[in-house]
N, C-alpha and C positions, 0 to 999 in steps of 0.2 A: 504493500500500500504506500510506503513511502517512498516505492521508486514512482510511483505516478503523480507523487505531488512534483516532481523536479520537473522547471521549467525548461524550455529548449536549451538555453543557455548552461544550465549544469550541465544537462545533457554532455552536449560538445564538450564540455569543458573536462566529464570523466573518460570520455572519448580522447581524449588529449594526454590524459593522466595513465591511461589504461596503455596507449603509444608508447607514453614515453617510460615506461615501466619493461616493457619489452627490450625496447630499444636499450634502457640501461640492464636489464637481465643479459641480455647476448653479451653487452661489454662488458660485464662483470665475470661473465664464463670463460671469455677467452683473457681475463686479467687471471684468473685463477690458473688456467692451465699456462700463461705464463709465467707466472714469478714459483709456478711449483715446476718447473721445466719439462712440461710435459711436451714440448716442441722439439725437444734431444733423445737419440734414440741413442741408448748406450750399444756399445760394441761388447760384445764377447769377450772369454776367455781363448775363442781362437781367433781373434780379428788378425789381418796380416798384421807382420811384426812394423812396418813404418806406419802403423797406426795408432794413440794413445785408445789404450781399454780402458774402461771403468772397470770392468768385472777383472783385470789381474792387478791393478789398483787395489780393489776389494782386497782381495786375498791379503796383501800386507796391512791394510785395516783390520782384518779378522785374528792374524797372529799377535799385532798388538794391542787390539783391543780386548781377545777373546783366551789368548794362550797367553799372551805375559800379563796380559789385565792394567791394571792402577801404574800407574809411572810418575810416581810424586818422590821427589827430594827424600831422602833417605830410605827407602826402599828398594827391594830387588828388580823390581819389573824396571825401577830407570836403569838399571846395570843391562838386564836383558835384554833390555831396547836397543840400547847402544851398540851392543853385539853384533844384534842383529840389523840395523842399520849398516854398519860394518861391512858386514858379511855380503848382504843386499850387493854393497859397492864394491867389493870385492869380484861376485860374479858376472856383476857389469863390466868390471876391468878386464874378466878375462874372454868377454867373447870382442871384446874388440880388437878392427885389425890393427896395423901395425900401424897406419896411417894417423893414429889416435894416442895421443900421451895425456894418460889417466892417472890422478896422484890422488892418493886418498891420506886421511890425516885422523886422528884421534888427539885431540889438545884438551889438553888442561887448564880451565880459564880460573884466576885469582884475581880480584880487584876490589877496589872502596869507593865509592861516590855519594853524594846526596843528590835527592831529586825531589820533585812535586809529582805525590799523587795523590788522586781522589782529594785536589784540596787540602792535602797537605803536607809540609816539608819533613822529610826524613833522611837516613841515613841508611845506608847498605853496602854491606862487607859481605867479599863471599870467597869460597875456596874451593879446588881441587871440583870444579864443575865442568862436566864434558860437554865439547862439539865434535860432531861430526864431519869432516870437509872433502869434498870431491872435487876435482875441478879436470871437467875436460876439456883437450886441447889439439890445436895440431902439431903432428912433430916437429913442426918447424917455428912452433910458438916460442915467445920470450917469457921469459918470467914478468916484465915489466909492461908487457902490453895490457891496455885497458879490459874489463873484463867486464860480466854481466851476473849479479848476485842473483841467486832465488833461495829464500830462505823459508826453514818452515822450523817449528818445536816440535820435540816428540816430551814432553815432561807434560803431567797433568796433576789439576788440581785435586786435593784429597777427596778421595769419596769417588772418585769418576774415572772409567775405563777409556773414557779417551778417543772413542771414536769418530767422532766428529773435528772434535779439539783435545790434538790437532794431530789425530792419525790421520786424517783424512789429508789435513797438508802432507806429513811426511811420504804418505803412500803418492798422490801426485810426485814428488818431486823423484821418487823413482822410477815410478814410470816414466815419467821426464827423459830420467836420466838414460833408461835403457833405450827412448823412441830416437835418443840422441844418435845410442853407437848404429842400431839396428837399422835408420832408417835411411843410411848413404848420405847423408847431410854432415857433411866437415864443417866445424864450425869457426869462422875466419879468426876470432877472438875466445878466449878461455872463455868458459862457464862456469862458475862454484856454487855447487848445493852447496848451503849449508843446513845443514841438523844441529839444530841446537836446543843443550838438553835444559833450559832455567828458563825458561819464559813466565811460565806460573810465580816466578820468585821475583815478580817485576823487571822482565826484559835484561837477565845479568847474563844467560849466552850472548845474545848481542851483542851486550857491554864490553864481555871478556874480546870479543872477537873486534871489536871497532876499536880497541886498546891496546891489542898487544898482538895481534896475527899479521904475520909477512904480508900475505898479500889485501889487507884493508887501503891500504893508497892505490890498488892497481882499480879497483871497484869504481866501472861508471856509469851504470846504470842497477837497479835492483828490480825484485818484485818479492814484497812480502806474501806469504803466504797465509792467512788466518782465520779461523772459525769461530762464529758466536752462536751457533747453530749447528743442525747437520745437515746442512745444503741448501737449495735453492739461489735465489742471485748472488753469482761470486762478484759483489758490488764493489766498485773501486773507491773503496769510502774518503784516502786521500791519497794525493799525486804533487808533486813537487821536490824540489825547491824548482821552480820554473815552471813552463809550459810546455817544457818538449817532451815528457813521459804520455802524456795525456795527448799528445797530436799522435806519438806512436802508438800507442792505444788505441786511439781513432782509427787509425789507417789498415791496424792488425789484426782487431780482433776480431774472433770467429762468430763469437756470440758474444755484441758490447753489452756490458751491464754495465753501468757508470752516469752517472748524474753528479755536477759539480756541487748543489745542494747538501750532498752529504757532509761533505767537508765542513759546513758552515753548523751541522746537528755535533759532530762527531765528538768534541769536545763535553758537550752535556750530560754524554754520556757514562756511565762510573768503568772507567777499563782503561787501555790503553793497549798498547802492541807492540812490537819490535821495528817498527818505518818511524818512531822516534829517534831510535839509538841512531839511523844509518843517513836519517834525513836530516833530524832536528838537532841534537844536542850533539851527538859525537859524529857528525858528519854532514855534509850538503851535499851528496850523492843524490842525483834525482831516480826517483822510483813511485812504485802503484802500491797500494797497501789493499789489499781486493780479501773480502770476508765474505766467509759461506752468512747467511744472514736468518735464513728461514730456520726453526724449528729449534728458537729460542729457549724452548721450553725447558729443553734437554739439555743446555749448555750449564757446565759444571755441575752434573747431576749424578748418579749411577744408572741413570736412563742413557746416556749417549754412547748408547752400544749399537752393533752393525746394521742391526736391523731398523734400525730408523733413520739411516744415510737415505735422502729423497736419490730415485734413480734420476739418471741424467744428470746431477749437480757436477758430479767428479767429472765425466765423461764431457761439458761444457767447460769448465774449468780448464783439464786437459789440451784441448781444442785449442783455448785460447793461450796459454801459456808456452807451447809451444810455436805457436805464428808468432807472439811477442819476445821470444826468444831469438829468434829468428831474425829479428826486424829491429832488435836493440844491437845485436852483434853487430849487423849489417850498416849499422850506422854510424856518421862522420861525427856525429856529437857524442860520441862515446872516448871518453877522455877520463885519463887519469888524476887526481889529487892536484899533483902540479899543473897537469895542462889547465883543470878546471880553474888555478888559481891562477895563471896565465890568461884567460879567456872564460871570467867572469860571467858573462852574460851568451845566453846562449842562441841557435841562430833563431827562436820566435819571439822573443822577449827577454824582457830583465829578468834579474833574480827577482824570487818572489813574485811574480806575477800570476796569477791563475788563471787562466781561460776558462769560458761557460762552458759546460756541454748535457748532453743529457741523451741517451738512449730509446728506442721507439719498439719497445716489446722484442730488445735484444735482436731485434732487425737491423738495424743500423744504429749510428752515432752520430750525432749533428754537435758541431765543436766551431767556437768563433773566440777569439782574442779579447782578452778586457779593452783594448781599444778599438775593436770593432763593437762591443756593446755599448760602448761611450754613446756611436753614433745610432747603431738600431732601437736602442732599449731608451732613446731620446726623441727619436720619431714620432712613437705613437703618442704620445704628451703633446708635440711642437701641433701634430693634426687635432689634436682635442683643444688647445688655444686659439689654434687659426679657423677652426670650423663654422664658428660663430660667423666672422667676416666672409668668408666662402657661401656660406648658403644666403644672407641675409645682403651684403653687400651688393649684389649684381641686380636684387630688384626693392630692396630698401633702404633703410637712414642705417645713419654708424648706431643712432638708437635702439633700431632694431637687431643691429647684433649685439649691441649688448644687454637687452631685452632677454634674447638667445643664448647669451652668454647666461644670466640670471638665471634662467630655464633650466639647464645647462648643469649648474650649479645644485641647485634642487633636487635634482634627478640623481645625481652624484650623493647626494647626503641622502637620501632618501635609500638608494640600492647598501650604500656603507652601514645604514642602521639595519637592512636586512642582513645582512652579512654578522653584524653584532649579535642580531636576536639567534640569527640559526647557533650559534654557538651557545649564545645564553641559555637556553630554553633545554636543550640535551643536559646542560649543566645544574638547571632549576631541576628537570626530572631525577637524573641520577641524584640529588641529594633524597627529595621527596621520596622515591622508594628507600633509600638506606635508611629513612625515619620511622618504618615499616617492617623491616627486615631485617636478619636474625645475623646474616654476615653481608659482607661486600665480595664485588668481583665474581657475582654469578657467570658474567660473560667470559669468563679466563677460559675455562675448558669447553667454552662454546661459542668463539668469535664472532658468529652468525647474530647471535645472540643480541651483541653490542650496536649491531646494524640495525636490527629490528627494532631495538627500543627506541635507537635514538636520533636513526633518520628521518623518521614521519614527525619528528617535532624538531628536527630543523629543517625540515620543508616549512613547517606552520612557521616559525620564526620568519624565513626568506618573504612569506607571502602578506606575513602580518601589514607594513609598512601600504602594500597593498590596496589592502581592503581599508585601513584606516584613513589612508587619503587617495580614498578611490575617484573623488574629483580634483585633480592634479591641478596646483593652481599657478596658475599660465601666466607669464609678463606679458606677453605678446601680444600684439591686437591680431586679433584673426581676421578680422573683418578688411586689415588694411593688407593683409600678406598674399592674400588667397587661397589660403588653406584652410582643410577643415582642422578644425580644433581635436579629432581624434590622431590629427597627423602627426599635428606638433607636438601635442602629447607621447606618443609614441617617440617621436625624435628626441625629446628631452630625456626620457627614462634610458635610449639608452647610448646615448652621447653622455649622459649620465654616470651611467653602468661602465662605459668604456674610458671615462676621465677617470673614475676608482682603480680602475686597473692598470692604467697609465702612471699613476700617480703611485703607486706599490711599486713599479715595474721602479722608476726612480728613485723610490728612496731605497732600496735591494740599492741601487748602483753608487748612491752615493757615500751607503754605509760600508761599500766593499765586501757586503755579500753574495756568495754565488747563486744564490736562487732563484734570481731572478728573469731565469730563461721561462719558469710555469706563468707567470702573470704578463710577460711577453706575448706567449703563445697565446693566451689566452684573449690577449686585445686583437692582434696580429690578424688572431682567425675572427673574432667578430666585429672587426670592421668590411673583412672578404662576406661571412654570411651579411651582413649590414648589405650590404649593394645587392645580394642574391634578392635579399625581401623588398628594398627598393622597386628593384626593376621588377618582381612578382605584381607588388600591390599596383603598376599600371594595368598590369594583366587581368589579374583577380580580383582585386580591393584589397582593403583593411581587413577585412570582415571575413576573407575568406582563410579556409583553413590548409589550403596552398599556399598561401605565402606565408603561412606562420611553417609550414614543412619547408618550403625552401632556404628560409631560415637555420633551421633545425638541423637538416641533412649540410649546408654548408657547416656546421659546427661539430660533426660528428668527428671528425680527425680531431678535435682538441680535447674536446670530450672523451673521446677514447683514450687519451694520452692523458687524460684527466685523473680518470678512473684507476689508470693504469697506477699511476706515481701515488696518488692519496690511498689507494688500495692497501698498495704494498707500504706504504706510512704507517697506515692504522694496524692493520694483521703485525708488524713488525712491533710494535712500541702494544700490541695486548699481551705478546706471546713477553716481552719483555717486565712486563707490569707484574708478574711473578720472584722478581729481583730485586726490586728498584730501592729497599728499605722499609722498616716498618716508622710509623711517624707518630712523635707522641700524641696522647689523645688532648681534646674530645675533635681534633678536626683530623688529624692523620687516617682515622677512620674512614673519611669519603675523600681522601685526595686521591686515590685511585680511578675511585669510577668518574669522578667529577675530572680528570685529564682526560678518560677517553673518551667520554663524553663532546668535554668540547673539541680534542683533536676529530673525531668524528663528526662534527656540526660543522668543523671548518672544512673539513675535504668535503662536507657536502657542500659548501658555500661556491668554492673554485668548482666541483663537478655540475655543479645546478644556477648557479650565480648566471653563466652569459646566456640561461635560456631565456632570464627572469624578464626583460626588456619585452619581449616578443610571446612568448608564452605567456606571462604573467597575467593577462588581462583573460585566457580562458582559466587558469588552475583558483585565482584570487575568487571563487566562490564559497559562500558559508558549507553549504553542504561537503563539499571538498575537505575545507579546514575540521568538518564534524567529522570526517572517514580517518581523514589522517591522523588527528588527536586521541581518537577511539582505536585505532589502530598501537597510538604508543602506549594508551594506557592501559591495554588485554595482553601487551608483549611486557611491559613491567611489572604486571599481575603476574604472567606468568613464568617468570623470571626467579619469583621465588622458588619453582618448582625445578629449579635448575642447581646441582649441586657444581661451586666452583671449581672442584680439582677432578683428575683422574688420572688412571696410569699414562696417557697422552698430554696429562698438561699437569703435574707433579705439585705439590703443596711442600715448599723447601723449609726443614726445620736443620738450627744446630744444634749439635749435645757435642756440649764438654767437658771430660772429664777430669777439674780442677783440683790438685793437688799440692796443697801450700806447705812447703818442707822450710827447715832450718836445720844446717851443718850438712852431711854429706846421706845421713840415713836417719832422722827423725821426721815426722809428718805433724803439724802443729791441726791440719782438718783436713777435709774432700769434702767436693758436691759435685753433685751434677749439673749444670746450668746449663738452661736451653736458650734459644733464641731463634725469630723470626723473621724473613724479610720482608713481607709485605704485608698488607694492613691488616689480614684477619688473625688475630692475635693469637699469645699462648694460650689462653683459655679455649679458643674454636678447635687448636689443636687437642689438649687433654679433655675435650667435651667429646671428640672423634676417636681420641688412642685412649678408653676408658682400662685398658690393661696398662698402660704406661703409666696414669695420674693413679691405680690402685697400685703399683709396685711401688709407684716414691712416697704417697702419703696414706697408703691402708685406706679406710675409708669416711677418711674427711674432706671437709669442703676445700673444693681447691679454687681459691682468686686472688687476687694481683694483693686486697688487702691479707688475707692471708700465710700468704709464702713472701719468702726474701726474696728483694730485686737484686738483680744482678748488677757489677755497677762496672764503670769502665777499667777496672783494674784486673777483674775477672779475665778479661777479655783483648788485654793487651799484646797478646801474644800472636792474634791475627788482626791487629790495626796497621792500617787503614780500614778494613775490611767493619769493625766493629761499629764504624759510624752508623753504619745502616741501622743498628738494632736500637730499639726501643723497647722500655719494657722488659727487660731480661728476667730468667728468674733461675733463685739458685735453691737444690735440694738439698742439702748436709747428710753424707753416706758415709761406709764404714770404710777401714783400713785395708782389712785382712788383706785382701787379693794384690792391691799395689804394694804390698811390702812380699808377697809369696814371689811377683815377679820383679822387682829391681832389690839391685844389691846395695846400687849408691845412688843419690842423686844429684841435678845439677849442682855445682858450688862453685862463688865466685873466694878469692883470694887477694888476699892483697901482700907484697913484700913487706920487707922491714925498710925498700931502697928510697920510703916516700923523699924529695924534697920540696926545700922551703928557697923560692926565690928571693932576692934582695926587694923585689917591687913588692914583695908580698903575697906573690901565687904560689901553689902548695900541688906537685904531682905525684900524684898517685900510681903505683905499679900493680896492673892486677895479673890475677891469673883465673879463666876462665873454665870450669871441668863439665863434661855433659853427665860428666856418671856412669853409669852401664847401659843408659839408653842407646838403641842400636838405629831406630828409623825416625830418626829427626828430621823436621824438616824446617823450622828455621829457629832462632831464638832469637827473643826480641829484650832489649834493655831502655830504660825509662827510667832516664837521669833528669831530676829537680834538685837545684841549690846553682849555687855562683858557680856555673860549668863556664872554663873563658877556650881552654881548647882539648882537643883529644886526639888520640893518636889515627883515627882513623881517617876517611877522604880525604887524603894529604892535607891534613891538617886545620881542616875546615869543619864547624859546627854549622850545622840546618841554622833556618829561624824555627825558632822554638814552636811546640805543641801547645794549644790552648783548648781544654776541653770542659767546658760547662766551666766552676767556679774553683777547676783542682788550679794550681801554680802551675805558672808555663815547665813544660818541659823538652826534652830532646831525647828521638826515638833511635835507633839505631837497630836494622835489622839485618842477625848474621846466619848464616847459611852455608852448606857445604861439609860432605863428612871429613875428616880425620884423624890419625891416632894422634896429633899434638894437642894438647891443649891450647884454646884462646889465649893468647897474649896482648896485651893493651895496656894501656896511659891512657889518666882523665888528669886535668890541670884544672885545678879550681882560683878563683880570681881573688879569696878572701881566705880566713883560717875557719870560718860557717862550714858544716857539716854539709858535703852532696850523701844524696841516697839516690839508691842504683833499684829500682825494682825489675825483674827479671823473670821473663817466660817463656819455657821451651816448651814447641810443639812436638809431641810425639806421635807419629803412626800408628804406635801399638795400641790395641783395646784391650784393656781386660776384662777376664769374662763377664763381671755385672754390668760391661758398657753394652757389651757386646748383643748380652742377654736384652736389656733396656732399650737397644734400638732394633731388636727382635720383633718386636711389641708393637712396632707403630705399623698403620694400616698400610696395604701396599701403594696407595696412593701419595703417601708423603716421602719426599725424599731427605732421610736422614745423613747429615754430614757430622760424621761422628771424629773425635779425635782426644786424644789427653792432653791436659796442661800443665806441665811443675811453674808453681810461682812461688819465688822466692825475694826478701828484702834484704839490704844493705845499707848499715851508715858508715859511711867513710869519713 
């Protein structure tokens, strides 16, 4: 009955909505099968031998993922890896002919530096840490000619087999390396894999290798190899020092995944890679820093095992890695150290310079010079200023362009406050359910999810401005111009529409942003559909629903390429929103949904924004805005019905097993302290693992006011890492089993050789013992008092740690097995007391850890590990 109340006008207008629902359904299918790579067909394990395989790739993914397992910093599986790495290049060496001089290397990297991560300044010592090094060449190669880096980690983070991150790099660069000997391709310049085993320990292979390896001055171009994910777009998230990596990239690759946009997110993001060590701090080597991206979930998980490698990722990857191999050797700007210092700048541009580019569903790569966007990404603004005099000038007064100009203006603030609302309004909704509902991030383990709820009300947002000033109020005299008043109106909305987007396009340009190739595109194509509807409406009219399709169908290329990029935006930063930190209450609680919320409100703004001019006037009816607001609020009803984790999309908790000793074998306590990354708290976890909350408290109430919080000292031992937690909580457990397995534990020492300077500084000589602990993986110290120097990063202190109301202090994190003990000097600047507080991570569980994370449900993924923490006043 209430379809016969709609007058002709809804009609049309769900007739429009019902199109363009299709139209975006197709483009949403083929965005899906391409950022999952369904467009790559992998090759066999017997594809010919000059062809890169996925499936003999695999195979070395499955040995390290599946037969040596875990490859973290004190453990057996990093020894096994290395071996076998090794070995890998060893039987590469020997099927090559004679024509090929193959050098393989096992090195030892030792170093000290301070750096910034996650936000904050630290220190890090490390030792007796392996790389891996291959380097092929022709026999008639020099040791000192320029050379072409690919680098990948085989070490992973506790808790995780690794197959994604980053066996998945290491296995490409074998296969690489064999498609090298096997495929009759000499290659004119050296090539160096390198395997290197410390990534996870904040990029110290790197480090070791940009600091102390022969051939680091011969390196002139690179490509990092690296996983956040287990596949999907191997995206080039940064490129530089320069613009020549990125034009050979353009020219190269097999399947471009790369958008210069990324570069401008990448920073935000909590991580980092090894294309700092080679680009930024310990080198200006230009190179690609290209990461598997899709299936976030699983990154640093014990879920990133073989079988969730997306097909086609490696087998693209592949493809491309090799044509860019190829095409960087081959190249005249491949320069050594000294040549590079010699010849500065290179032949597209200055140092530092970044070129735009962006990729078309890994079809091609459209790439232009920061000073050719000077002059395109200035165009479409200079026509949005001059268009006023252009249409008004040739048959009226300068008053009437600026009349026009006014018009103009309105249309512009009017599309800008749609574009506000579509984001506000997703943002209003996800609060309003979580005021409802019992956890947050129901859309995590159902992506779909987040689409459903929160596009149909930022369609309403887009459309509101609308219907609110559905009679658009005009400067213009109509009566003197000649035109109908539905024309101008139309002209204004989206001369309007197209000055908002001009006007984003420039300030991207002025801020020296690279993102500003999507709101280019975006003006670029609908001033092209702009003349298509023109010339329709002499055809058809205003009124006809031809010329709102001619429209329409001119805008579907940008549209698609819309879809494409905000797609892979949103799927990317949900799967991520599993990590990102838990945040204290009472708001930390909806920062989750309310980011994807509005990042999903704004890709609908840029996917649905340039229809708005043209379309706007069939979709802005009440009935319309009644379907679509009903529609988000039966998808946030039933939304509760939606459980947020699952074996496909993990619920990550920590458990630590903290153990505060004093002297070499007494224990002063133990607990267990957990902790979470994202907003649905410890309680949702012990409301779900009801065997884990009955093991640690029998059966009493368990909440935040009842149990001990955990507090940042617990947790020192993986900072940086501890920012994220909020909330922590600690259990108090028994002895027995840590004293059954260690004989000693860590102990610092100090000499009797302290001295006392003339100025009044005082140095301290310590000595550093792990104990009997066998699988360490780092140990961290946590110096507060007048620290002025120490013996470590040649001689340099960080700027100090500030966290919550504790006294500044200064972190230093050490790593690497040996039989010596730690040796070091602290120099204090007064005769005041430093104290040294101290935590080593162990691999080992014992059995009530081991038991305790037994417990939790298969959907959570527990990162289990020990901690000895110990104090010191010197």
């Amino acid at each position: 009955m209430a379809l016969l109340r709609l007058s002709s006008g809804d009609i049309t207008g769900f007739k429009v909505f019902f199109w363009l629902m299709i139209l975006y359904g197709v483009i949403s299918y083929f965005v899906y099968s391409a950022i999952h790579m369904k467009f790559v067909t992998p090759l066999g394990a017997d594809a010919p031998l000059d062809r890169f395989s996925e499936a003999r790739a695999i195979e070395h993914v499955r040995v390290l993922a599946e037969e040596i397992g875990g490859r973290q910093e004190g453990s057996p599986g990093l020894r096994q890896a290395a071996a076998y790495i090794k070995k890998q290049s060893e039987l590469i060496k020997e099927r090559a002919d004679s024509k090929f001089r193959i050098e393989i290397e096992e090195t030892v990297v030792n170093g000290s530096f301070n750096m910034m991560f996650l936000g904050q300044s630290i220190s890090l010592t490390y030792r007796n840490h392996t790389n891996i090094l291959m380097r092929i060449s022709s026999i008639d190669s020099q040791d000192c000619d320029p050379s072409v880096l690919l680098n990948g980690h085989f070490d992973t983070p506790p808790g995780s087999p690794g197959a994604g991150d980053c066996g998945s790099c290491v296995a490409s660069l074998l296969e690489l390396a064999r498609l090298t000997v096997d495929s009759g391709w000499l290659p004119p310049r050296p090539i160096i894999f390198l395997f290197n085993g410390a990534e996870e320990l904040f990029m110290l292979g790197s480090h070791g290798f940009m600091t102390t390896h022969r051939w680091r001055d011969t390196v002139g171009a690179f490509i990092n190899v690296e996983a956040s994910g287990t596949g999907g777009f191997d995206l080039v998230c940064q490129s530089g020092p320069g613009s020549w990596p990125s034009y050979v990239y353009a020219q190269s690759a097999v399947y471009p995944m790369a958008n210069s946009a990324a570069q401008d997110f990448f920073g935000s993001i909590p991580g980092d890679t090894d294309y700092r060590m080679f680009a930024k701090d310990y080198g200006d080597i230009p190179g690609l820093d290209t990461i598997f991206l899709l299936g976030g979930y699983f990154y640093h998980t014990s879920f990133d095992t073989v079988d969730r490698l997306l097909p086609g990722s490696m087998q693209a990857r592949g493809d491309n890695m090799f044509s860019l191999m190829k095409a960087f050797v081959n190249s005249s700007n491949l320069l050594t150290a000294q040549e590079r210092e010699s010849f500065r700048a290179d032949a597209r541009g200055s140092k530092g310079e970044r070129p735009l580019f962006f990729d078309y569903y890994a079809h091609f790569l459209v790439i232009y010079s920061r000073r050719q966007a000077l002059v395109l990404h200035t165009i479409p603004f200079a026509i949005f200023l001059l268009m006023p005099l252009l249409l008004r000038l040739p048959t009226g007064s300068l008053f009437s362009s600026f009349s026009a100009y006014y018009d103009f203006i309105k249309g512009l603030l009017y599309h800008a406050s749609g574009i506000i609302l579509a984001i506000i309004f997703p943002m209003a909704f996800s609060v309003l359910r979580l005021l409802f509902s019992g956890h947050s991030m129901n859309w995590f383990a159902n992506p779909h999810l987040a689409f459903l709820m929160f596009v149909p009300c930022s369609i309403v947002g887009l459309l509101v401005p609308r219907i609110l000033w559905r009679q658009f109020p005009l400067s213009q005299d109509v009566s003197a111009l000649g035109l109908s008043r539905e024309e101008l109106v139309d002209e204004a909305r989206f001369w309007g529409a197209f000055g908002f987007y001009t006007l984003l396009t420039l300030a991207y340009l002025i801020s020296g942003l690279s993102g500003g190739f999507v709101t280019f595109l975006l003006s670029a194509f609908m001033l092209l559909a702009w003349i298509f509807y023109y010339l329709s409406t002499k055809y058809f009219g205003h009124q006809s629903l031809r010329s709102t399709a001619c429209y329409v169908v001119a805008l579907i290329p940008c549209l698609t390429y819309s879809v494409y990029f905000g797609g892979f935006l949103a799927v990317f930063l949900i799967e991520k929103m599993g990590m990102t930190g838990s945040h204290p209450p009472p708001h930390g609680y909806f920062i989750p949904d309310v980011i994807v919320a509005a990042i999903i409100g704004l890709v609908t703004g840029w996917c649905f924004g340039p229809l708005l001019p043209v379309v706007g006037k069939w979709l802005a009816k009440p009935s319309i805005i009644h379907v679509l607001l009903h529609g988000s609020i039966v998808a946030l009803a039933l939304s509760s019905q939606f459980f947020p984790y699952s074996n496909d999309a993990p619920k990550r908790v920590v458990l630590q097993h903290s153990i505060q000793t004093t002297d070499a074998n007494q224990i002063l306590g133990a607990s267990f302290d957990f902790a979470v990354v994202d907003s649905n708290s410890l309680m949702f976890v012990f409301k779900h693992a009801p065997e884990v909350a009955k093991e640690l408290r029998g059966n009493q109430e368990l909440s935040f006011d009842t149990v001990i919080q955990s507090d940042f000292e617990t947790w020192k031992g993986i900072f940086p890492i501890s920012a994220l937690f909020s909330r922590a909580l600690k259990f108090p457990t028994t002895t027995e089993d840590i004293l059954a397995r260690y004989r000693y534990f860590p102990l610092l020492t100090s000499s009797n050789s302290s001295t006392m300077s003339t100025g009044g500084s005082r140095r301290v000589n310590l000595e550093f013992s792990l104990g009997s602990l066998k699988e360490v993986w780092v140990a961290v110290l946590n110096i507060t008092g007048p620290l002025s120097n120490w013996s470590f990063a040649n001689h340099k202190i960080p700027a100090p740690v500030k966290i919550g109301n504790r006294p500044p202090s200064y972190v230093c994190r050490l790593s690497g097995a040996g039989k010596e003990n730690w040796t070091f000097w602290l120099e204090a600047s007064s005769s005041e007391a430093l104290r040294v507080d101290i935590a080593v991570v162990d691999l080992y569980l014992t059995d009530s850890t081991s038991k305790l994370k037994s417990l939790f449900p298969s959907w959570m993924d527990v990162t289990a590990f020990t901690s000895f923490l110990s104090s010191y006043i010197l």
